[in-house]
C-alpha positions, 0 to 999 in steps of 0.5 A, spaced: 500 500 500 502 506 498 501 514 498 502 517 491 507 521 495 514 520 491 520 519 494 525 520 490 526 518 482 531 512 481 534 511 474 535 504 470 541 501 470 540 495 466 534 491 463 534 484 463 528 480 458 527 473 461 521 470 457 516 475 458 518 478 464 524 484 464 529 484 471 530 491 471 535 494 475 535 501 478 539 506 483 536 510 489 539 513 495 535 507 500 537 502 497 541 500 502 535 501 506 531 496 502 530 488 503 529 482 499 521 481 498 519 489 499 515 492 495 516 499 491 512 502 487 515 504 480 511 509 476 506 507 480 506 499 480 508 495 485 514 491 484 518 486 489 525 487 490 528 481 488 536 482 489 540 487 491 548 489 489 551 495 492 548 501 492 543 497 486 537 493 486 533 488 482 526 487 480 521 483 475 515 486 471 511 480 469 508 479 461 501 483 465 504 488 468 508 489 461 502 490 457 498 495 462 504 500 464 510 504 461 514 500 464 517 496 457 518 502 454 523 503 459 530 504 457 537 505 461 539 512 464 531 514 464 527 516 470 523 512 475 518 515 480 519 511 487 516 510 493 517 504 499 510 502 501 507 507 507 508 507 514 501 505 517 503 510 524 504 516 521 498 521 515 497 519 509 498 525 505 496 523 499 491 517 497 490 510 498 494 507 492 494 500 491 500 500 486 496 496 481 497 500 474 490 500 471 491 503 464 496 507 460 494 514 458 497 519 453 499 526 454 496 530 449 496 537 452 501 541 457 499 548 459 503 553 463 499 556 469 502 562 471 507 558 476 505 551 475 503 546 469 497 543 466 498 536 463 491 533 459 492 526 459 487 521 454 485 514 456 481 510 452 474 509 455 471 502 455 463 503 458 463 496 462 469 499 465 467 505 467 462 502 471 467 497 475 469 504 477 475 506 471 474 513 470 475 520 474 471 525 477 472 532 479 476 535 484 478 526 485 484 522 486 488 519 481 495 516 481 499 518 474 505 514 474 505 513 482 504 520 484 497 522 487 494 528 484 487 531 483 483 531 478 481 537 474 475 538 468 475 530 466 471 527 460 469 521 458 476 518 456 481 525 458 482 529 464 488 534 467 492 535 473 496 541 476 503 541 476 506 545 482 514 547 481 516 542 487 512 535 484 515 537 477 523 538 479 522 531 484 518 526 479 518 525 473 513 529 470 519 533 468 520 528 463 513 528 460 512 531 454 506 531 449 506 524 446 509 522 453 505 515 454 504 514 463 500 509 468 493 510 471 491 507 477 484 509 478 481 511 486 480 504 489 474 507 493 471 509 487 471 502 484 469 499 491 462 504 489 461 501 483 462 495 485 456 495 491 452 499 486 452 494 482 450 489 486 444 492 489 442 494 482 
């Protein structure tokens, strides 16, 4: 479980293709912190530590988890968001994320605002999804590439975040650009909403 507040971003050093499943292996300063097993969120999907080597560690994405996130897009030398899984004794500045990456959405608009940056994301709308709880609300939560963020002026299949200084120097939105694809995860609690509609439909 995390809280879409980003640590820090952590850069791949290498990647290693194994049937369908890549090892990825990257460098952050907590990787002395880290244990085999532990889960880290990686541009918002949940990965378990499966290796450590100095000041590097390792980790495997699935076939699934391939096909559902940016994660295969990766290359050495580029920028991941990281965040180890929150601590239940302290408050949750973000929201509840579950590290489970639902879709990928495109960039398809970046606006500056006086300070700040509106990026517009595009994501492609399936209707029986979208009442299992696969959509955004305004002023809702949502996790692009495991940072959490607030939604603004959401349609069927788009919708846009505001940027503030700190967040873009610190993740790597610094990096998005239009055409730029990212992970969604949408609000669990949303998706726990529809989900008990549609049982006392």
């Amino acid at each position: 479980m995390f809280s879409g507040i980003v640590e820090e971003m952590a850069t791949v050093v290498a990647l290693k293709r194994d049937g369908g499943n890549i090892d990825l292996t990257l460098t952050c300063s907590f990787t002395q912190e880290l244990k085999i097993d532990q889960s880290v969120s990686h541009n918002g999907v949940c990965l378990t530590v499966v290796s450590i080597d100095g000041d590097c560690y390792t980790v495997t994405a699935m076939r699934e988890t391939l096909d559902r996130s940016n994660l295969g897009m990766l290359a050495v030398g580029d920028k991941v968001n990281v965040e180890r899984s929150m601590l239940m004794n302290g408050r949750l500045d973000g929201h509840i994320v579950q590290g489970h990456v639902d879709c990928t959405a495109l960039c398809t608009a970046k606006k500056d605002a006086d300070g700040s940056t509106y990026f517009t994301f595009a994501y492609d709308y399936d209707k029986e999804m979208a009442r299992r709880g696969y959509f955004t609300v305004d002023k809702g939560s949502v996790t692009v590439n495991g940072v959490s963020l607030t939604v603004c002026n959401p349609t069927e299949d788009t919708f846009q975040v505001a940027i503030i200084p700190y967040t873009m120097e610190n993740t790597n939105f610094c990096q998005i650009e239009i055409g730029s694809t990212v992970n969604l995860e949408f609000d669990i609690l949303g998706k726990y909403i529809a989900r008990l509609h549609s049982l006392e439909a």
